[in-house]
DSSP file (Angstrom, degrees, kcal/mol; ACC not computed):
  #  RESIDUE AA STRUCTURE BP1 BP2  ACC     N-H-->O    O-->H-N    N-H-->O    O-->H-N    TCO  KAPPA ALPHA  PHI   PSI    X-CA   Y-CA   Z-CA
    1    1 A X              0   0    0      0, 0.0     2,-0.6     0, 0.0     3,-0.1   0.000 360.0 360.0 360.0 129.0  -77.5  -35.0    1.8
    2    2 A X    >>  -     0   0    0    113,-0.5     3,-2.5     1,-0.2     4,-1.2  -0.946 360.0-152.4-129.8 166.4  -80.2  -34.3    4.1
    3    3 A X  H 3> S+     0   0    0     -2,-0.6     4,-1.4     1,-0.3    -1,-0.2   0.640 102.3  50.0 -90.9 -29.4  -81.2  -36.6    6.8
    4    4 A X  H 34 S+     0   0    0      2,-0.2     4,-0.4     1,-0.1    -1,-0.3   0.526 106.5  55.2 -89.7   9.0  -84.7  -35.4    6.8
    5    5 A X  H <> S+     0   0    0     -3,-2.5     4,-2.3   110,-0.2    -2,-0.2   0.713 113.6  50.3 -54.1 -46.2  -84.9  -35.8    2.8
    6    6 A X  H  X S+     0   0    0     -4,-1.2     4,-1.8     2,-0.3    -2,-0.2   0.760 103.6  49.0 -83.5 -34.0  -83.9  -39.2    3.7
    7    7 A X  H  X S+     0   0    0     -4,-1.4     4,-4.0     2,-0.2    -1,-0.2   0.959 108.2  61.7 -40.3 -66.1  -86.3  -40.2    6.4
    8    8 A X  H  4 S+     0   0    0     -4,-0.4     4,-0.4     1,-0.3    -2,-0.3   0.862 111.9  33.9 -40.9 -56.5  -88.8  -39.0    4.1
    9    9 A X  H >X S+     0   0    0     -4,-2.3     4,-3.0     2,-0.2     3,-2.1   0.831 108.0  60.7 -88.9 -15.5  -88.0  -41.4    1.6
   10   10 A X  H 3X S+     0   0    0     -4,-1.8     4,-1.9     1,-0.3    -1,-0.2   0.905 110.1  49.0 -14.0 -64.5  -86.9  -44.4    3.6
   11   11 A X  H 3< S+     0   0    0     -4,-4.0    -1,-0.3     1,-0.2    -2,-0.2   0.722 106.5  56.9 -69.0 -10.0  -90.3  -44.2    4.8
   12   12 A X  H <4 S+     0   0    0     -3,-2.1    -2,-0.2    -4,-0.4    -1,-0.2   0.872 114.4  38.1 -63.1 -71.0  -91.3  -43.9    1.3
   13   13 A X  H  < S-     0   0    0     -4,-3.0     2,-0.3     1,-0.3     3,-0.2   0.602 107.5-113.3 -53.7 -24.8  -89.7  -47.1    0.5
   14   14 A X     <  -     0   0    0     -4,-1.9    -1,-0.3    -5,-0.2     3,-0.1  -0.823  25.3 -84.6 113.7-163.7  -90.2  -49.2    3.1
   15   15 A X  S    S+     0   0    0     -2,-0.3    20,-0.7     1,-0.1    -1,-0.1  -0.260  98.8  80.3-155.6  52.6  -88.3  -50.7    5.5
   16   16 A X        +     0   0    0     18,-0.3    18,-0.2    -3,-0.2    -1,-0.1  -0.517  58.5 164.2-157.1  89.6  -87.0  -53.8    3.8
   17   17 A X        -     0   0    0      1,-0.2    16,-0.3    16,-0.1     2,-0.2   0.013  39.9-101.6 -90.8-179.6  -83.9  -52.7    1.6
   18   18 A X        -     0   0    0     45,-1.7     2,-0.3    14,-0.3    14,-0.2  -0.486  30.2-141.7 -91.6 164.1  -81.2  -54.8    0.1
   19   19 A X  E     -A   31   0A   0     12,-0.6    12,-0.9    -2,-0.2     2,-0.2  -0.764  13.1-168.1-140.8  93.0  -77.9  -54.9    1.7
   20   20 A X  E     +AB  30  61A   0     41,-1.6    41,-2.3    -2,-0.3     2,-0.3  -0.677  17.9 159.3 -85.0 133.5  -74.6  -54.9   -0.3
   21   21 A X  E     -A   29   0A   0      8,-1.2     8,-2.6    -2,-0.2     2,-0.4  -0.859  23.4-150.4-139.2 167.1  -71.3  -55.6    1.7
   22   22 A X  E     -A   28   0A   0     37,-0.3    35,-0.4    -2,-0.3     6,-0.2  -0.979  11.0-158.9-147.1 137.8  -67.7  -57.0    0.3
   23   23 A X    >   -     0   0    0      4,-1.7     3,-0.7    -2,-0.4    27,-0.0  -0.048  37.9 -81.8-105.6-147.2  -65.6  -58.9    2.2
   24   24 A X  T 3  S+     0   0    0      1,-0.2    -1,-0.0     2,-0.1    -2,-0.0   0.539 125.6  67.8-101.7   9.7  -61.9  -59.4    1.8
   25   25 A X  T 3  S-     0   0    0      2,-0.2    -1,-0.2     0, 0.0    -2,-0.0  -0.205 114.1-123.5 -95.3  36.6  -62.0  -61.9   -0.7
   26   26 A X    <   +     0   0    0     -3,-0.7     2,-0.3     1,-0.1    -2,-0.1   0.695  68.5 138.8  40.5  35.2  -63.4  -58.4   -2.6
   27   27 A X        -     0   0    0      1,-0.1    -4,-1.7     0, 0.0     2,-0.2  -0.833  54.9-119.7 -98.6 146.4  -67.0  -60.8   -3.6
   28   28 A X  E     -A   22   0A   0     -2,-0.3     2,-0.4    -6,-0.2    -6,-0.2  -0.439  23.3-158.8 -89.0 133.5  -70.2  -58.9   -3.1
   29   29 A X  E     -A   21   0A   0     -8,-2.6    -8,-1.2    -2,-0.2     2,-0.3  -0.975   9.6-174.0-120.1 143.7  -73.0  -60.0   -0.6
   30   30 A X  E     +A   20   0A   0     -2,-0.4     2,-0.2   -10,-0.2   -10,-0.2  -0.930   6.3 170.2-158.4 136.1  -76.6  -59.0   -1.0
   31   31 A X  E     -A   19   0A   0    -12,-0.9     2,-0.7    -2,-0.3   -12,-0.6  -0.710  40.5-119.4-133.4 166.6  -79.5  -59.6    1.3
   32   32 A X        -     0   0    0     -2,-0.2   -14,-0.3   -14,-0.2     2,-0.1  -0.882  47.9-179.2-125.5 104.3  -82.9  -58.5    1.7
   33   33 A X        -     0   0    0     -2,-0.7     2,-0.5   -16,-0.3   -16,-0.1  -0.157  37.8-115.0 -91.9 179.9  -83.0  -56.7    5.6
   34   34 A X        -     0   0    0    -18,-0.2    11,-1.3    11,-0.1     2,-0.3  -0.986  42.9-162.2-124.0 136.6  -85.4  -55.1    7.7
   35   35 A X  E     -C   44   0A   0    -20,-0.7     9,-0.2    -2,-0.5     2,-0.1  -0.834  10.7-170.5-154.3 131.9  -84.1  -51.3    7.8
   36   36 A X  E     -C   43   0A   0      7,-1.7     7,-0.9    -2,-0.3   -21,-0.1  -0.586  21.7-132.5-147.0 102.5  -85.1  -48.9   10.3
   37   37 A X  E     -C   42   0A   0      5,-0.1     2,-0.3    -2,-0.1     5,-0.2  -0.079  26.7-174.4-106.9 109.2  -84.2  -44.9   10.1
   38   38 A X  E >   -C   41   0A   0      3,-2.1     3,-0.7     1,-0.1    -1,-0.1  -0.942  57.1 -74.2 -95.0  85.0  -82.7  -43.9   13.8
   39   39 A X  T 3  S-     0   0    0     -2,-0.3     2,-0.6     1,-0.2    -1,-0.1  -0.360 122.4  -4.9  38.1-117.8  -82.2  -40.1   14.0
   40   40 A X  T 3  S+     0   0    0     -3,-0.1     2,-0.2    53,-0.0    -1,-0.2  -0.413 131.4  48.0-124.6  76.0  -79.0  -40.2   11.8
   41   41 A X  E <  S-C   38   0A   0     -3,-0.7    -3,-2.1    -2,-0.6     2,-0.4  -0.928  70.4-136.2-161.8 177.9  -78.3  -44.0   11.1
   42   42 A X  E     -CD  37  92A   0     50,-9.2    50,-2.6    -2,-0.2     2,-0.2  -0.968  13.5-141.1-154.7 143.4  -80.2  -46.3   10.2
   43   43 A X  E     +C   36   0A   0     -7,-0.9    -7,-1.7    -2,-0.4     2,-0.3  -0.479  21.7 178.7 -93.1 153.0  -80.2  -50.0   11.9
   44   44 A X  E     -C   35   0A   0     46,-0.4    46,-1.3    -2,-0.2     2,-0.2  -0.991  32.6-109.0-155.6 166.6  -80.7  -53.3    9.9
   45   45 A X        -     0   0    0    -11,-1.3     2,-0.3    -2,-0.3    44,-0.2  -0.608  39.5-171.6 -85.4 155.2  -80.8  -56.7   10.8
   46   46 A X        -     0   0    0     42,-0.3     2,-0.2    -2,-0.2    -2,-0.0  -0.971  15.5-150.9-153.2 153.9  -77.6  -59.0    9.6
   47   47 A X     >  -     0   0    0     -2,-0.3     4,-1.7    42,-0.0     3,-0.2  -0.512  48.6 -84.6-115.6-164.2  -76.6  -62.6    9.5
   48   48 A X  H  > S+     0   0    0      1,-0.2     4,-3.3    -2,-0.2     5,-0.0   0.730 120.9  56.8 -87.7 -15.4  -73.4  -63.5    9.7
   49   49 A X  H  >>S+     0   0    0      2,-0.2     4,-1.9     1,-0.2     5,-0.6   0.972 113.7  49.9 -65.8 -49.9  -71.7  -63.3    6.2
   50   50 A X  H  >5S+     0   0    0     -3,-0.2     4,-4.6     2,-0.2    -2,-0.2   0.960 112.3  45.8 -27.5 -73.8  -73.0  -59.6    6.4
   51   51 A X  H  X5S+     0   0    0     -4,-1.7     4,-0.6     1,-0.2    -2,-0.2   0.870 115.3  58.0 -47.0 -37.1  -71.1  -59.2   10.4
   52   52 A X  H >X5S+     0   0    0     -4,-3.3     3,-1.7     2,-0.2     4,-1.4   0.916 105.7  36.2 -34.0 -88.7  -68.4  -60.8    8.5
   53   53 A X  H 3X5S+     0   0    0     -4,-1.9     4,-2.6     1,-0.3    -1,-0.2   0.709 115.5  61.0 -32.8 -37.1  -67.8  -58.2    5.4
   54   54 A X  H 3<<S+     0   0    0     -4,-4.6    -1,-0.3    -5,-0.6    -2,-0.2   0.807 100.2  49.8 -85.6 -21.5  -68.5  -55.2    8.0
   55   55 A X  H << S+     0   0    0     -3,-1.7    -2,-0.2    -4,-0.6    -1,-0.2   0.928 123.0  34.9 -92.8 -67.3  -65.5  -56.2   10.3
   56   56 A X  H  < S+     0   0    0     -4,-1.4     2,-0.2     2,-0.1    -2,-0.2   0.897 138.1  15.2 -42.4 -68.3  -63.0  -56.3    6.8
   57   57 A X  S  < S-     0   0    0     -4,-2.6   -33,-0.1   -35,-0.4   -35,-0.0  -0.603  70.9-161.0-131.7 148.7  -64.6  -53.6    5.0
   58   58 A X        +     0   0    0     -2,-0.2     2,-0.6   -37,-0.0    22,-0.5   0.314  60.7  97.6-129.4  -1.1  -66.9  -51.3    6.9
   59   59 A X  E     + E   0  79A   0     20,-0.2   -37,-0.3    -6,-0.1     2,-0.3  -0.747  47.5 174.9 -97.0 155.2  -68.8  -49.8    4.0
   60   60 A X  E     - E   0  78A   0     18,-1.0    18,-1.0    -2,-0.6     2,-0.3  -0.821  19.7-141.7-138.1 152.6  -72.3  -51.1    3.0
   61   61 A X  E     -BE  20  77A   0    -41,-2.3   -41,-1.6    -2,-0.3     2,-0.3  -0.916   4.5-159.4-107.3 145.8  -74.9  -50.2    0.6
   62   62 A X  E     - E   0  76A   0     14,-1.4    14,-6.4    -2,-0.3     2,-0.4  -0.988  12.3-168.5-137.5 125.2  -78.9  -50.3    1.0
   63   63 A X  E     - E   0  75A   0     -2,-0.3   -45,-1.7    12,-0.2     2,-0.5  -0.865   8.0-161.2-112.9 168.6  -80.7  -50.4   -2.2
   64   64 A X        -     0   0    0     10,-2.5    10,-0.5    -2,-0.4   -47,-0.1  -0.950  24.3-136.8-117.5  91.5  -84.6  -49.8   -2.2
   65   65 A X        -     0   0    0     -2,-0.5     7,-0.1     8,-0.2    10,-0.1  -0.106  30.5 -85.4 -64.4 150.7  -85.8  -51.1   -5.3
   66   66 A X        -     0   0    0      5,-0.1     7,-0.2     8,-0.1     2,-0.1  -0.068  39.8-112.2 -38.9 167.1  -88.2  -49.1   -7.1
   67   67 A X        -     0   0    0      5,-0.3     2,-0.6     1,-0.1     3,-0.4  -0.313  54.4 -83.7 -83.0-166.9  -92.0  -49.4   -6.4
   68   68 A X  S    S+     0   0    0      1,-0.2     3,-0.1    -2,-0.1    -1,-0.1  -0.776 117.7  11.0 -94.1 130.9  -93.7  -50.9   -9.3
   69   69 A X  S    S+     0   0    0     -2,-0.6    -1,-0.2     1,-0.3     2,-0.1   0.190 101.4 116.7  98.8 -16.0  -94.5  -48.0  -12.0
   70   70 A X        -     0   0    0     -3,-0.4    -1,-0.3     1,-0.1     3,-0.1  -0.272  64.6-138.5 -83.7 154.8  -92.3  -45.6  -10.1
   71   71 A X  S    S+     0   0    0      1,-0.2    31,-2.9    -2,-0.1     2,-0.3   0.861  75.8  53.9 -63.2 -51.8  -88.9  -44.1  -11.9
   72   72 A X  E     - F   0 101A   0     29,-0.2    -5,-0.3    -7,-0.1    29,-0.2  -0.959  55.4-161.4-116.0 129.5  -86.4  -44.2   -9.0
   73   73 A X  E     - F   0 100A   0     27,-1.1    27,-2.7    -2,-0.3     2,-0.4  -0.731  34.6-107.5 -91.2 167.8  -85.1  -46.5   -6.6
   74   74 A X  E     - F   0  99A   0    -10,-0.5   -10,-2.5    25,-0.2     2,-0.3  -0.658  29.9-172.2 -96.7 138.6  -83.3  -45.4   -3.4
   75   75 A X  E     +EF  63  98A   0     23,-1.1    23,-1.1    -2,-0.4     2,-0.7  -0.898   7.0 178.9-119.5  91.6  -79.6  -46.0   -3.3
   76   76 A X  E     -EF  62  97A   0    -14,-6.4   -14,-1.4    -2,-0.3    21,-0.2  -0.805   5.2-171.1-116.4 131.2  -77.8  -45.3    0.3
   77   77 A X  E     +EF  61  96A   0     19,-1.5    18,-0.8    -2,-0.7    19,-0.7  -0.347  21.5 143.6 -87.6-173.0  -74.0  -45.7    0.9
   78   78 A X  E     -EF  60  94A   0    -18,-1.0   -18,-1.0    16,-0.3    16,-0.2  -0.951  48.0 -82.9 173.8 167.6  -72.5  -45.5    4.4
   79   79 A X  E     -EF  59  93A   0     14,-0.5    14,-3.6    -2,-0.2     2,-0.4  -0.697  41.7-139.2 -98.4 172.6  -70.1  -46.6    7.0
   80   80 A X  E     + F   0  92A   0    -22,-0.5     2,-0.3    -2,-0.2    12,-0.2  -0.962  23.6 174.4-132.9 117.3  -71.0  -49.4    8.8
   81   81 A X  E     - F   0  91A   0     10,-2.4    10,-2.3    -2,-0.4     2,-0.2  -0.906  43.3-108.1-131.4 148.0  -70.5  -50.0   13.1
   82   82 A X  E     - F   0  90A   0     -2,-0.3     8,-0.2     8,-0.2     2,-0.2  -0.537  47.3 -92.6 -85.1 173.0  -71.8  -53.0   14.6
   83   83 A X        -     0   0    0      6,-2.4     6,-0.1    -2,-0.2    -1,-0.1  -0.570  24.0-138.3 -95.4 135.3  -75.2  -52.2   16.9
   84   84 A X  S    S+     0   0    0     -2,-0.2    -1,-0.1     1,-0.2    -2,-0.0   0.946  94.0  33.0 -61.0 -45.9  -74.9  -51.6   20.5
   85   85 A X  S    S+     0   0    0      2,-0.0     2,-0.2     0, 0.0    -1,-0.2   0.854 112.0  46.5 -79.8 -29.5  -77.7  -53.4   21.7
   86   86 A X        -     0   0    0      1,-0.1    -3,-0.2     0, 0.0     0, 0.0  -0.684  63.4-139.6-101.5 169.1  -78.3  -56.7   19.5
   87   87 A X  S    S+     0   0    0     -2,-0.2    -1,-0.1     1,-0.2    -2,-0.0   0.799 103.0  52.5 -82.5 -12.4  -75.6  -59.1   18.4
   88   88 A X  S    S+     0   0    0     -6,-0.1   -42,-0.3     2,-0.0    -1,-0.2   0.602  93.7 109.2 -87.4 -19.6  -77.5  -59.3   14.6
   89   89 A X        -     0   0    0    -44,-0.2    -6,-2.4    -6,-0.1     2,-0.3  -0.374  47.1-172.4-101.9 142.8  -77.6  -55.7   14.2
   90   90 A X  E     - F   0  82A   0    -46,-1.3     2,-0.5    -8,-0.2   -46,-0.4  -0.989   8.4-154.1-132.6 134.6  -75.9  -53.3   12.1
   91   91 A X  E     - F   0  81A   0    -10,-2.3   -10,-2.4    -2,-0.3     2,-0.3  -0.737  11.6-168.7 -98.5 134.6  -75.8  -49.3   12.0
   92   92 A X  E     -DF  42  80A   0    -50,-2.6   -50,-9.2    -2,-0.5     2,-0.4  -0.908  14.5-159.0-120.2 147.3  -75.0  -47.3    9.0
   93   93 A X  E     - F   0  79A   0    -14,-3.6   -14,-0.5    -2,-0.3   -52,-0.1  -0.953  27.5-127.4-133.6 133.4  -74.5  -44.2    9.0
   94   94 A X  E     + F   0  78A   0     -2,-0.4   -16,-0.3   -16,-0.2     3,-0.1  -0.332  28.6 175.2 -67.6 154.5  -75.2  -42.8    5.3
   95   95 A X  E    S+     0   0A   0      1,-0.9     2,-0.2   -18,-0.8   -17,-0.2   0.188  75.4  14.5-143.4  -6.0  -72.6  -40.9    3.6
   96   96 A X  E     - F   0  77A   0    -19,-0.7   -19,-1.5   -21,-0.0    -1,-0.9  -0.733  53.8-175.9 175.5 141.0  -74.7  -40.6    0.0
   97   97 A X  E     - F   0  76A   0    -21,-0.2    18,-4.5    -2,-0.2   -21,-0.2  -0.802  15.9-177.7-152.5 124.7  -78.2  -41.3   -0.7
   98   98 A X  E     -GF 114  75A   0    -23,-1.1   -23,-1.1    16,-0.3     2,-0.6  -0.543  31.3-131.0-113.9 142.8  -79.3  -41.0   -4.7
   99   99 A X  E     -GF 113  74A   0     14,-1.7    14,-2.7    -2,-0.2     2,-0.6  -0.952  33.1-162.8-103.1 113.9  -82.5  -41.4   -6.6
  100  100 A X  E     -GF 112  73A   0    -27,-2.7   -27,-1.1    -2,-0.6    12,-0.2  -0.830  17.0-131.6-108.8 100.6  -81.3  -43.7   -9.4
  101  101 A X  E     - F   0  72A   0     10,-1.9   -29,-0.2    -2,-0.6   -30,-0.1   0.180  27.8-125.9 -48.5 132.0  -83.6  -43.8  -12.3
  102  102 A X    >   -     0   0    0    -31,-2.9     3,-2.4     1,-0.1    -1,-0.1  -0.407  28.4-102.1 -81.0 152.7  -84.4  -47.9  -13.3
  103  103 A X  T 3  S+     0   0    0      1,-0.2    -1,-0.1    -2,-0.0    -2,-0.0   0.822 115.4  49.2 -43.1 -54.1  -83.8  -49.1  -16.7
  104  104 A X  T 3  S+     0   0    0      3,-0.0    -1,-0.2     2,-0.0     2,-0.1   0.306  87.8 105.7 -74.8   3.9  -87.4  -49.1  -18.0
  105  105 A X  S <  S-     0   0    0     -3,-2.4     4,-0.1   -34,-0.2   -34,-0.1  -0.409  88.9 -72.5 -90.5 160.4  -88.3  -45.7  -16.8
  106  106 A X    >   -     0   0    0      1,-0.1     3,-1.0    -2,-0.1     2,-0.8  -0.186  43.9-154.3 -31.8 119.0  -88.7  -42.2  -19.2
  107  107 A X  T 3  S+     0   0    0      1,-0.2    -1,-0.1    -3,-0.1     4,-0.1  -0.401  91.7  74.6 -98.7  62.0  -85.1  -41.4  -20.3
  108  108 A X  T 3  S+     0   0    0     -2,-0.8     2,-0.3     2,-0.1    -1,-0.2  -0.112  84.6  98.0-139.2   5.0  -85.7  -37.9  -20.8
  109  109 A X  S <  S-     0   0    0     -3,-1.0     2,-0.3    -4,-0.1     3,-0.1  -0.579  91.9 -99.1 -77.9 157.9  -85.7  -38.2  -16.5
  110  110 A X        -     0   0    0     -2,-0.3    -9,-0.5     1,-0.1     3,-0.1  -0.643  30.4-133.4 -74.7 131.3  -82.4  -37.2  -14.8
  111  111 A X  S    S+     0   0    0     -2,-0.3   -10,-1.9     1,-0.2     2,-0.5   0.938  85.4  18.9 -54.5 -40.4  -80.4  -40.5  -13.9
  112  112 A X  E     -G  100   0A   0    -12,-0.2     2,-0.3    -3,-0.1   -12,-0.2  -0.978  58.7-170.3-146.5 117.1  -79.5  -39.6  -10.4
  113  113 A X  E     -G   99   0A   0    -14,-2.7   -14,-1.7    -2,-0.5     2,-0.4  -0.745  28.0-129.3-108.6 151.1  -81.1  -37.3   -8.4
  114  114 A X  E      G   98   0A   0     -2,-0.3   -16,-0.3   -16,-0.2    -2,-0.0  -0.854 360.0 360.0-108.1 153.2  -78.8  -36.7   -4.9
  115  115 A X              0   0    0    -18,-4.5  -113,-0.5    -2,-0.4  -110,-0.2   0.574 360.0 360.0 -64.1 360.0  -81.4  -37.0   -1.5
């Protein structure tokens, strides 16, 4: 993966991802955060079911959905640390980041492209 592929598309995307976490009752959380690409992590806002799931489990997902008309949305996994300076904040630091082609798109595209 590299981290200035990933900038590139983060900035692409935006900067208001989904946020998948699992806690220890294994249930899936998903949120819509405000995501911002720090050298190599990237900071997001969380509320507390989020701080929750990251203290159990410390990997998270951030998905990007496609744009409207586009092929791929951005898929990045990571591990997960809470953020030094706010108490809401969480840092990922990516560990995989995919282009994953959306249901409606050409299927003669590659499903998964890696960043």
């Amino acid at each position: 993966m590299s981290l200035e592929a990933l900038q590139e598309k983060v900035a692409e995307f935006g900067t208001t991802p989904f946020l998948l976490t699992v806690g220890g009752d294994r249930r899936a959380h998903v949120v819509s955060v405000r995501a911002a690409v720090d050298g190599a992590q990237i900071r997001v806002s969380a509320g507390r079911t989020s701080q929750r799931n990251v203290s159990e489990n410390p990997a998270a997902t951030l998905l990007w959905a496609a744009p409207a008309g586009e092929p791929y949305s951005l898929i990045v996994d990571g591990e997960v640390e809470h953020g030094d300076d706010r108490e809401d904040e969480l840092v990922i630091r990516p560990t995989r980041a995919v282009l994953h082609r959306v249901a409606d798109a050409p299927t003669d595209l590659p499903n998964c492209a890696e960043v």
